[in-house]
C-alpha positions as CSV (number, residue, x, y, z in Angstrom):
1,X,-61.9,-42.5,42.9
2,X,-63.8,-43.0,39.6
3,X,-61.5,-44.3,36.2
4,X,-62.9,-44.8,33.4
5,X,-61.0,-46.6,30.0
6,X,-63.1,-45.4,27.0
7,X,-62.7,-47.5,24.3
8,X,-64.5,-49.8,21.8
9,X,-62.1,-52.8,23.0
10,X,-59.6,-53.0,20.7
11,X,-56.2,-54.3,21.4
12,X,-55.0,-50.9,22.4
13,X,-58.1,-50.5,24.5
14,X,-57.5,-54.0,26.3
15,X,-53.9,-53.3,26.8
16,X,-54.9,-49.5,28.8
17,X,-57.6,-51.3,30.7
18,X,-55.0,-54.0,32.0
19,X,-52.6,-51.4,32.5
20,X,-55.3,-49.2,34.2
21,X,-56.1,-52.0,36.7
22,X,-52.3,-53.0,37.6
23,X,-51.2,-49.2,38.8
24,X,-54.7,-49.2,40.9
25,X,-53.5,-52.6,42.6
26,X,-50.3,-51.4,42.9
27,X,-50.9,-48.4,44.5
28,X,-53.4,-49.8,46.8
29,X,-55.7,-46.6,45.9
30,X,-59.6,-47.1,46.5
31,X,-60.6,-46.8,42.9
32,X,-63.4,-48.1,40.8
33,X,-62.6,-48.8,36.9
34,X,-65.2,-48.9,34.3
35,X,-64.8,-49.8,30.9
36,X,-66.5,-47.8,28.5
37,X,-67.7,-49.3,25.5
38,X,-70.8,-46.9,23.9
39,X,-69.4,-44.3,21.5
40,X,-72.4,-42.4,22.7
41,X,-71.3,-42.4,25.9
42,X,-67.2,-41.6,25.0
43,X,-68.5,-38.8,22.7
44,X,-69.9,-37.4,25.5
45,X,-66.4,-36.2,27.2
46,X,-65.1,-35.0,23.8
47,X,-63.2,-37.8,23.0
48,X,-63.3,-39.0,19.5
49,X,-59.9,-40.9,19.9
50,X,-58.9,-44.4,21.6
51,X,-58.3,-45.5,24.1
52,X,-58.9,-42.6,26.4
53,X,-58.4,-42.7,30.1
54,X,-60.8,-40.4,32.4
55,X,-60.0,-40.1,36.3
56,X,-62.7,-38.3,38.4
57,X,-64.1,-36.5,35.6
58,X,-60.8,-35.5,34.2
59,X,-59.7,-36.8,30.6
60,X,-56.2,-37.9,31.6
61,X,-55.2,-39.6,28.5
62,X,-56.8,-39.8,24.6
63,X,-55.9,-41.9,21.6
64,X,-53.1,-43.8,22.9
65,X,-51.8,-46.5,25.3
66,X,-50.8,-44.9,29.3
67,X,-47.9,-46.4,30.7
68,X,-48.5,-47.8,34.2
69,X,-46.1,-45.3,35.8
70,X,-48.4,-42.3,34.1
71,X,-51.5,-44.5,35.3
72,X,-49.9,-44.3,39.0
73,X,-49.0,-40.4,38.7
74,X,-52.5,-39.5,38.0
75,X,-53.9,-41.5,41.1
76,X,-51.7,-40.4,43.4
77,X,-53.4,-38.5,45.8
């Protein structure tokens, strides 16, 4: 599993990227997480908001802070 946290790292961005890597731990899922940091790069999933949350390709989350429990729903497999 791929996750990515687009953001610029703000405190909001910090807080999903910690957030982000508890539910993974948690849930004992295989995942990789990336942070994103090059607006170039977050423009390129149409996300002009942060912090965004992408899993597998998917934009999960945009322009606000994911709860762990949300986190852990969308890597449930």
């Amino acid at each position: 599993m791929d996750i990515k946290v687009l953001g610029p790292g703000c405190a909001k961005c910090q807080k999903t990227e910690k957030n982000v890597k508890e539910a993974v731990a948690e849930s004992g899922v295989d995942a990789q997480v990336e942070k994103v940091t090059n607006l170039l790069e977050i423009a390129k999933y149409g996300i002009f908001g942060t912090p965004a949350v992408v899993v597998d390709g998917q934009v999960k989350c945009v322009g606000k802070v994911p709860t762990k429990e949300e986190i852990s729903k969308w890597i449930k497999k």
